[in-house]
N, C-alpha and C positions, 0 to 999 in steps of 0.2 A: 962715466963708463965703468968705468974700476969698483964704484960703489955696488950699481947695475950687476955685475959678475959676478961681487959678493952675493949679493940677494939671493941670486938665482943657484950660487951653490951651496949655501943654508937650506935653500929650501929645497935644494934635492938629498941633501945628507936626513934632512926631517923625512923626504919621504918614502926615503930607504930602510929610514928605520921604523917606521909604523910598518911597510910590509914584512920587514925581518919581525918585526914583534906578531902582527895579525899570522906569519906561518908559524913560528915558533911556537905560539900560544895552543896549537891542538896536540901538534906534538906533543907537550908535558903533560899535557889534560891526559892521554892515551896512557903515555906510562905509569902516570900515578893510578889510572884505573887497572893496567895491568897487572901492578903490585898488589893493588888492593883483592883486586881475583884470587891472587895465590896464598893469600890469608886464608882465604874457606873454598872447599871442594863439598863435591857431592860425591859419595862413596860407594859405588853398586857394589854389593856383596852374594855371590851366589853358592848355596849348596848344594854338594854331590856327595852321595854315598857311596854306594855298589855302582861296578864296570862289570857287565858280564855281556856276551853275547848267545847266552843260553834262556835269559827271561829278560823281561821288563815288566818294572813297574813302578808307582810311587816313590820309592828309595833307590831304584838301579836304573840305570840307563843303557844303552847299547854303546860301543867303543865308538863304532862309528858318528853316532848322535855327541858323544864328546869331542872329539874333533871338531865336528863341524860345527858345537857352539863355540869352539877355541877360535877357530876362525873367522867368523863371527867380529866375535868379539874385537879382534885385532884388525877387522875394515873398519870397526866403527870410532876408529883408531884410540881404544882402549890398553893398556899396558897391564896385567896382573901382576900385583906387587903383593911381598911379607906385610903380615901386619907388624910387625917388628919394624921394618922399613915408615909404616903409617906411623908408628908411636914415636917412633926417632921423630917423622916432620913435625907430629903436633906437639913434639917437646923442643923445636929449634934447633935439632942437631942431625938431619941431612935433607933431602931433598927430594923432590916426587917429579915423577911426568907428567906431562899435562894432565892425559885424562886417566889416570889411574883405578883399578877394580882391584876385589878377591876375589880369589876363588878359592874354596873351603871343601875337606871331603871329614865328615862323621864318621867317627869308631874304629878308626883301622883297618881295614879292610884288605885281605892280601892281593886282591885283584885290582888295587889302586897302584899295588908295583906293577903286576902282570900283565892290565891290560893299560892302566893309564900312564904309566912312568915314559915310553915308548913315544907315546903324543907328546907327553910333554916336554920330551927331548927334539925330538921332532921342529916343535913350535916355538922351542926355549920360552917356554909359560912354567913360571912362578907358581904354587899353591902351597895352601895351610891343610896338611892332617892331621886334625885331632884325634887322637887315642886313645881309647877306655883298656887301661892296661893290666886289665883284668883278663882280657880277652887274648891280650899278644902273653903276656905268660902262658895261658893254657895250650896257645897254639907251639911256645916254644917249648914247654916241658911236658908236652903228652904225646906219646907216638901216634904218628897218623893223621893229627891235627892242625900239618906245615903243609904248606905251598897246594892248597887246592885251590883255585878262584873263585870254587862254586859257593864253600863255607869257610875259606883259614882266616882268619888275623894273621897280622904283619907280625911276624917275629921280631929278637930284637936286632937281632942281624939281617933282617929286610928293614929295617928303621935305621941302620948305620947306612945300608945302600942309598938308599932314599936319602939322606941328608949328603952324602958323598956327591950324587947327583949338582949340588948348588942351588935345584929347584926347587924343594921344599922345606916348607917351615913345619918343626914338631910343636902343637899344643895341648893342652889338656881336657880330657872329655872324663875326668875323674878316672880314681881305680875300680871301684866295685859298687857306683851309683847309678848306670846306666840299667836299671829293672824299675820296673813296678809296682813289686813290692818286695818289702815288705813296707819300702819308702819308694814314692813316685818322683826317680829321678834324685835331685837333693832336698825335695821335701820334706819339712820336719814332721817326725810321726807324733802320733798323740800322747803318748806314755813316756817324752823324753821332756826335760825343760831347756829352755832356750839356751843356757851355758854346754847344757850335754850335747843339744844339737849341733853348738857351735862347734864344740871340741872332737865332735865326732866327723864332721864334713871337714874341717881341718887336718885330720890325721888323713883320712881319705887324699885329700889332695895332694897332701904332701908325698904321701907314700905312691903317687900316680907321679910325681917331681919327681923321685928318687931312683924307680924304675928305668923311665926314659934317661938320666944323666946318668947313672950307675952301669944299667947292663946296656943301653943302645948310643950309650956316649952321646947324649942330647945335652945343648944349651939347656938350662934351667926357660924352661917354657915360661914366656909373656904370655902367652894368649889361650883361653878359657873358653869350651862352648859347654853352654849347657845342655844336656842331655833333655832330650825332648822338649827342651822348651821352658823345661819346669823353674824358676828362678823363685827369690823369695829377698824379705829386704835381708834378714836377719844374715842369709849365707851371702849375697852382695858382700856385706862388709865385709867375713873371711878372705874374700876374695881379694879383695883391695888390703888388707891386710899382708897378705901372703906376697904382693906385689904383682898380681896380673894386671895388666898395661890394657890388655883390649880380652872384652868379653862378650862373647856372641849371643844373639837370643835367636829365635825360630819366628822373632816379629816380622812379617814383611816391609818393606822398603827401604828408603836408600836413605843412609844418614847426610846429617849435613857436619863434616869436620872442620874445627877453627882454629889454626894454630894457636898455642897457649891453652887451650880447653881443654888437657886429658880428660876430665868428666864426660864428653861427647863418645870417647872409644868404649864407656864403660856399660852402653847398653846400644850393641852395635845390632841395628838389622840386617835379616838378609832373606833370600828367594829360595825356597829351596826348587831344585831342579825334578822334577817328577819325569820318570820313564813312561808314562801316561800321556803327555802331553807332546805336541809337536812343536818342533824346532822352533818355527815360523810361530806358532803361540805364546812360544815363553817369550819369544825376543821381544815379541810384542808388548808382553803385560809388562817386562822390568826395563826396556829400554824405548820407552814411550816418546821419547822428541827426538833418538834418534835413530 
């Protein structure tokens, strides 16, 4: 009988433990996939220019049409993050929301304080402006040239507000590259050799560095977009040279980031946002599954 008791209570300690192992075993399968998730993301990056509610079109948007992509955004329960924040995760030193975006505005624009600043207090939404500070000088040192939202640049005292705000990141859109000619953008001209072109896109940027940390009290700018679009291998390396972290291009779509890969931030796409287009269109074509 005694024996019999034992039997019967081996075999139920066995078969408590096949089930504690058969639930445990999905459990650990889950986490270890979960981990594995937060190794790589997919990064929607969108571009805005001009806020006005006087026109639209390709490069401007209406206030109200940014809002409502803001909102948007944040059912699809998307979070706008720094890319400075991005480059911190894919170098191991902090940490992201689940589903993370940018959102980026080109050149400066003084109607980015005027009419977007407002939204984005509103919505406590994160964005990167990048500055061609060729443009916010002229608008700070010529009379007449400040606070219209139809044509000013950000002065550098709307770029200390802006950064006061908490919600914006300052980057660099070069000093005085953003034309067509007599160079397209930072492309190298025909009459220069590749040392001159380097040493010439290098003082540029630097002097577009100096600007925003000198007169607007800016961190020393991570993050680079190229002006139109135009890139090239030879000014890439300045870049990476100079220390930008994350550099924009005018490619459309949505990166795939890997922690440990800084090379993945260094030719970052993104959407630009057209005042042409309806709401319900873009959302469509950049956030396609969801």
């Amino acid at each position: 009988m005694i024996i019999h008791m034992r039997k019967i209570a081996i075999a139920t300690v066995l078969l408590i433990a096949v089930i504690a192992a058969s639930c445990c075993t999905p459990k650990q399968s889950n986490t270890v996939s979960a981990q594995a998730a937060q190794e790589s993301i997919s990064l929607p990056i969108v571009m805005y220019h001009a806020v006005l509610k006087s026109r639209r079109g390709k490069y401007t948007i209406h206030p109200t049409e940014l809002e409502r992509d803001i909102i948007a955004y944040k059912e699809m329960g998307y979070t706008p993050v720094f890319l400075r924040e991005v480059a911190d995760w894919v170098n191991r030193k902090g940490g992201l929301p689940e589903k993370p975006m940018v959102i980026t505005f080109d050149d400066g624009h003084y109607n980015n304080l005027y009419y977007a600043l407002p939204i984005l207090q509103k919505h406590n939404c994160k964005v990167v402006i990048n500055i061609v500070t060729s443009f916010s000088r002229h608008s700070t040192e010529t009379p007449g040239e400040a606070e219209n939202p139809n044509f000013s640049y950000l002065t550098w005292n709307n770029i200390r507000e802006l950064q006061k705000s908490g919600l914006v990141e300052i980057g660099n859109h070069t000093h005085a590259m953003h034309k067509f000619k007599p160079r397209y953008g930072i492309a190298q001209v025909s009459n220069e050799t590749v040392d001159e072109y380097k040493e010439t896109l290098r003082k540029d940027l630097e002097t577009a560095n100096n600007y925003l940390t000198q007169n607007a009290g800016v961190p020393r700018p991570v993050t680079f977009a190229y002006p139109f679009g135009r890139y090239t291998k030879e000014g890439h390396e300045v870049l990476k040279e100079l220390g930008f972290k994350a550099i924009l291009t005018c490619n459309e779509g949505i990166t795939q980031i890997r922690r440990g890969d800084p090379e993945a931030l260094l030719t970052l796409k993104r959407y630009n946002r057209s005042g042409n287009v309806s709401h319900e269109s873009f959302m469509k074509k950049v956030f396609k599954s969801d």
